[in-house]
NUKEMAR-796010 format. One record per residue (C-alpha): x, y, z; residue in one letter. Coordinates in nm, 4 decimals, decimal comma. Last residue first. Example, Ala and Ser with C-alpha at 12.3 -4.5 7.8 and 13.67 -1.06 7.14 Angstrom:
REM residues 2
- 1,3670/-0,1060/0,7140/s .
- 1,2300/-0,4500/0,7800/a .
REM end
This chain:
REM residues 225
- 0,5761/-1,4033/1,2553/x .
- 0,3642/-1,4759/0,9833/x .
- 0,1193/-1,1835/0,9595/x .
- -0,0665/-1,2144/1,2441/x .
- 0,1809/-1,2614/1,4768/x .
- 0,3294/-0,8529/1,2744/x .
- 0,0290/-0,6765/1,3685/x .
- 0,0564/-0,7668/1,7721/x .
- 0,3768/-0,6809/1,7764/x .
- 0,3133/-0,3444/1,6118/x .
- -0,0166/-0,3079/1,8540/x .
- 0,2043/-0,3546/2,1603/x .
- 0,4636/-0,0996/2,0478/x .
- 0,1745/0,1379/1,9889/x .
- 0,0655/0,0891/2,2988/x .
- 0,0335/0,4625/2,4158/x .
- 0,0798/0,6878/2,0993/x .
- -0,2552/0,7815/2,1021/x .
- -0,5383/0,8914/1,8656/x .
- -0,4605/0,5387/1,7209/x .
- -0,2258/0,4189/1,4165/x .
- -0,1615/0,0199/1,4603/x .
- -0,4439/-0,1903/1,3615/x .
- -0,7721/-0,0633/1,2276/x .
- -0,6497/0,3026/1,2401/x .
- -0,3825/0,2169/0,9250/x .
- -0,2099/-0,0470/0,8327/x .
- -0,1313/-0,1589/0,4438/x .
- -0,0018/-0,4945/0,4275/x .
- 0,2462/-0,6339/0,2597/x .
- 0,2789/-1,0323/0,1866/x .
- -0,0931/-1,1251/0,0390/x .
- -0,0669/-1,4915/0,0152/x .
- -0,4352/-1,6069/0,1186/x .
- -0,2930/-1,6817/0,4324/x .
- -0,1356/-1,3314/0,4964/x .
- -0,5013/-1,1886/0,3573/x .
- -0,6657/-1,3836/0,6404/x .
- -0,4312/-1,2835/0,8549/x .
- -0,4373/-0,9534/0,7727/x .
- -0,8260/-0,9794/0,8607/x .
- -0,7934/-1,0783/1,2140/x .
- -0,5214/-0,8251/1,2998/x .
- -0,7106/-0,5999/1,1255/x .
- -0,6179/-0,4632/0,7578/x .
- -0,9635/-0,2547/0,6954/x .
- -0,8541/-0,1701/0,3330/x .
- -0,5152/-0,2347/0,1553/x .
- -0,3448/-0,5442/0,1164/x .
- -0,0248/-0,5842/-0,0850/x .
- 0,1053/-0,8901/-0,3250/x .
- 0,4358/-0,9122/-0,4260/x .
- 0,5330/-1,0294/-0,7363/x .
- 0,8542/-1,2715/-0,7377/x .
- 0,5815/-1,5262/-0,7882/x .
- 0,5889/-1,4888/-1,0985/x .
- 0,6196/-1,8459/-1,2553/x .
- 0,2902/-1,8089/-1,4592/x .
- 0,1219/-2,0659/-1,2339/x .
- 0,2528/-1,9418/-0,9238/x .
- 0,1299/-1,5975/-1,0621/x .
- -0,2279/-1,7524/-1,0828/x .
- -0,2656/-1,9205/-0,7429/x .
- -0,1407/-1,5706/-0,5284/x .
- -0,3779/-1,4287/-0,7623/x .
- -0,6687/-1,6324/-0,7178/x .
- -0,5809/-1,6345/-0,3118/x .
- -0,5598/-1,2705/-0,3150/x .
- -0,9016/-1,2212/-0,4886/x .
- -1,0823/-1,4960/-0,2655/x .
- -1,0182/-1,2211/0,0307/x .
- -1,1380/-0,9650/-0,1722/x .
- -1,4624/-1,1676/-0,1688/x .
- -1,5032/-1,0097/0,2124/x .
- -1,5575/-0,6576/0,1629/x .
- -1,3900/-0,4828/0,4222/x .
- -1,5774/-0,2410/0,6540/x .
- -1,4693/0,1214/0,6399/x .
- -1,2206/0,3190/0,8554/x .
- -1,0020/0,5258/0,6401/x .
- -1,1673/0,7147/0,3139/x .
- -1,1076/0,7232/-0,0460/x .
- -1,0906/0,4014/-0,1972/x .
- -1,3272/0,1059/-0,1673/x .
- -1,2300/-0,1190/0,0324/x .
- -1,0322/-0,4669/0,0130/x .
- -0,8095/-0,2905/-0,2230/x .
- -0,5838/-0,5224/-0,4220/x .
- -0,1832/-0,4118/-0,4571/x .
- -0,0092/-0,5529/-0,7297/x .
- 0,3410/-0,5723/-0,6573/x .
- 0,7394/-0,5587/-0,8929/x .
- 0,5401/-0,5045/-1,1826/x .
- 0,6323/-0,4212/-1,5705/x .
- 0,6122/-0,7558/-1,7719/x .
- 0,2737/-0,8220/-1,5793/x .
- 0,1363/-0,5599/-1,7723/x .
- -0,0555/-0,7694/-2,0677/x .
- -0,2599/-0,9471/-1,7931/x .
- -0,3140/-0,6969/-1,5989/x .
- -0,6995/-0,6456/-1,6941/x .
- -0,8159/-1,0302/-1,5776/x .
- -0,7859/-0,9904/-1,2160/x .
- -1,0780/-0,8193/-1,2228/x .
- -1,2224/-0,4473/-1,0981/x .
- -1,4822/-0,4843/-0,8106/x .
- -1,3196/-0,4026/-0,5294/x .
- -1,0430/-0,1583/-0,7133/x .
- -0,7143/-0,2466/-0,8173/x .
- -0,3646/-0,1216/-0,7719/x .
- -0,0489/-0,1757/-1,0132/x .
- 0,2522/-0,1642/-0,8347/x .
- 0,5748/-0,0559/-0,9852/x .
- 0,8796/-0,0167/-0,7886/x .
- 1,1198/0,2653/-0,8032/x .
- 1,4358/0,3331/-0,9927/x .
- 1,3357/0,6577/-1,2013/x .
- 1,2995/0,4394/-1,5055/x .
- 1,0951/0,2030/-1,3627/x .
- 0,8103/0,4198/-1,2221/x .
- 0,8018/0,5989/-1,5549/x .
- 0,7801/0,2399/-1,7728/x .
- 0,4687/0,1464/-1,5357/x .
- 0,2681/0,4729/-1,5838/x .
- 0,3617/0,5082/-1,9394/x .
- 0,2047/0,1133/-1,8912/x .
- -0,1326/0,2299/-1,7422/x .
- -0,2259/0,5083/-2,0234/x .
- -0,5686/0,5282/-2,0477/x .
- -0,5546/0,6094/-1,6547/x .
- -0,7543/0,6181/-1,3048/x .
- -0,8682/0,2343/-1,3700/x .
- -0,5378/0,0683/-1,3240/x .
- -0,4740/0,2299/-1,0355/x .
- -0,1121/0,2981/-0,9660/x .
- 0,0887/0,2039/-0,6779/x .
- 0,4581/0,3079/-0,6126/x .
- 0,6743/0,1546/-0,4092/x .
- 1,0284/0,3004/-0,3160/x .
- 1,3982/0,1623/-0,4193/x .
- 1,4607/0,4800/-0,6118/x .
- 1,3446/0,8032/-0,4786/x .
- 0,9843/0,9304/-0,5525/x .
- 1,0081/1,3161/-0,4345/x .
- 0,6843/1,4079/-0,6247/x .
- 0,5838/1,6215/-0,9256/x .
- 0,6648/1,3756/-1,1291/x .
- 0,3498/1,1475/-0,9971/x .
- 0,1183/1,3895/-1,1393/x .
- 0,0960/1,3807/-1,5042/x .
- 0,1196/1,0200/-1,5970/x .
- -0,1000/0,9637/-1,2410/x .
- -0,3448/1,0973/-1,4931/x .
- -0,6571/1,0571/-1,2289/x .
- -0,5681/1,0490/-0,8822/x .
- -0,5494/0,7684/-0,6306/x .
- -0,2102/0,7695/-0,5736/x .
- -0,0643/0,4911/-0,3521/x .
- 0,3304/0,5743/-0,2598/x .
- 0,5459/0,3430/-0,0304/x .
- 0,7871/0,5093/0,1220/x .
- 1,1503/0,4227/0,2561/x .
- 1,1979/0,4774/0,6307/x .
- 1,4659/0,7489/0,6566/x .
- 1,2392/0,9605/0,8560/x .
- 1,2633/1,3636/0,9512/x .
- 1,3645/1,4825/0,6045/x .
- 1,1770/1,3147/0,3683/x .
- 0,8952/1,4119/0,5647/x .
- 0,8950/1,7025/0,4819/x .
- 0,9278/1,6719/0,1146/x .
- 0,5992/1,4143/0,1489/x .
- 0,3912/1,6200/0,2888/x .
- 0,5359/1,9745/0,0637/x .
- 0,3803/1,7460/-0,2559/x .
- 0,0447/1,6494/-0,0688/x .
- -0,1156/1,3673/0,1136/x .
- -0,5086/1,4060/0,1162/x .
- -0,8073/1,4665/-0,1237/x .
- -1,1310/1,3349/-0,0949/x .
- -1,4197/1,1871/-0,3179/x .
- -1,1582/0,9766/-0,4968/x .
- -1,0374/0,9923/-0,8642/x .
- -1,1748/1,3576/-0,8380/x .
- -1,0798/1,4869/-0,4780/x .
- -0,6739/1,4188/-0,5617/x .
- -0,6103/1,1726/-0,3080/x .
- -0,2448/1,0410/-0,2670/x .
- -0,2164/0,7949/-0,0008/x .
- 0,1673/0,7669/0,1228/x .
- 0,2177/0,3896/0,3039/x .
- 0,5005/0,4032/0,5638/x .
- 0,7469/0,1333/0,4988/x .
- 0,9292/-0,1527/0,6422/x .
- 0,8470/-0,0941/1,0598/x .
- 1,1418/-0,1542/1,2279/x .
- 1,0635/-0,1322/1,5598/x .
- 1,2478/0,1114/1,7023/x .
- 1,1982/0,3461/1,3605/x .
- 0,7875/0,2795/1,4160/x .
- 0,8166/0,3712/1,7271/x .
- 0,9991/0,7175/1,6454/x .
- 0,7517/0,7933/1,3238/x .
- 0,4881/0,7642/1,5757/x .
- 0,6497/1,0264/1,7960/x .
- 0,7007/1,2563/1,5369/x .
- 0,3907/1,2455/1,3587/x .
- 0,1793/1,2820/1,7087/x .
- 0,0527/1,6803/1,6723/x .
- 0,0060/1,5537/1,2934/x .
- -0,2218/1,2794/1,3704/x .
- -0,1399/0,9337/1,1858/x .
- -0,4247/0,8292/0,9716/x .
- -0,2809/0,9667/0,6465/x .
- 0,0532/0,8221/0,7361/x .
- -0,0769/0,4491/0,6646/x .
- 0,1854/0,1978/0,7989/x .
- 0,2821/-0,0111/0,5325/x .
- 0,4036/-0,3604/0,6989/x .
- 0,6165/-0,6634/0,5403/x .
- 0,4586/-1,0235/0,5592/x .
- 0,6747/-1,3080/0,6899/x .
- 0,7996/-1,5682/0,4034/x .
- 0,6393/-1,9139/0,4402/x .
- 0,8632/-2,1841/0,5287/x .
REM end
């Protein structure tokens, strides 16, 4: 039986006058972790989640975090947030020279390391990091903005990977899905053996609170449940 797939809801999408009443729905239904996108305006053409963001919320949610920083020298930068042991943290593999500091930093304060990937970066430049990762997340977008189309041969790129770690007896890596995650299109990545997935304003997060219940069940049939 195929394990069910896990959802990141993106906090970047949720509106701050509605914060606290998403964060209630997703605590009643017991959403796994809420996806933190850190944009630093040069990695990405935008900038987003903060350092005070993410101490504030510390304090009105207990659901773990799952970090995605899109900034270059993550080496420098991801110190200066509360990363707590047992939380994901994605790095892209093309924002650094120095990918495994990244990877032995993420470890060493407890956490879990995820390497992320761009559209059009291959499979082929983790090879000598597998040793480090607990996820590899592949973008199905290109980073910076909520809302775009996804680019379809992403799809492919979860299924080669889901093949290859088989192969290499790692499937104990998880694979996440960020980008456009419909209901339609998480199920494509859920078959292709992507097993977190990233949900922002294509699924679950709306300008209102109203059916969000319905849109969480709704997320989680197409992911294996």
């Amino acid at each position: 039986m195929q394990e069910k797939g896990k959802i990141s809801v993106s906090m970047m999408c949720v509106s701050l006058d509605l914060t606290m009443d998403y964060l209630k729905a997703f605590e009643r239904n017991n959403i796994e972790l809420l996806h933190i996108d850190v944009m630093d305006g040069t990695f990405v053409p935008n900038i987003t989640i903060g350092v005070d963001y993410v101490k504030q919320l510390r304090k009105i949610t207990n659901i773990p975090l799952d970090f995605h920083f899109m900034v270059e020298k993550p080496e420098e930068k991801m110190p200066w947030f509360d990363i707590r042991k047992g939380d994901w943290v994605s790095v892209h593999w093309e924002s650094t020279k120095h990918i495994d500091k990244c990877m032995q930093y993420i470890k060493e304060i407890g956490a879990r390391p995820v390497i992320a990937l761009n559209p059009g970066t291959p499979l082929s430049v983790i090879e000598e990091i597998y040793d480090y990762l607990d996820g590899v997340l592949l973008l199905s977008v290109n980073p910076g903005f909520a809302g775009q189309k996804i680019i379809p041969s992403v799809i492919k790129k979860v299924a080669r990977l889901h093949e290859h770690l088989k192969e290499i007896g790692r499937e104990d890596i998880t694979i996440f899905a960020d980008g456009n995650m419909s209901n339609e299109n998480a199920k494509l990545m859920y078959n292709a053996g992507a097993r977190i997935f990233v949900a922002g304003t294509s699924s679950i997060v709306k300008d209102t609170i109203e059916g969000v219940d319905e849109r969480i069940a709704s997320k989680r049939k197409s992911i294996g449940y």
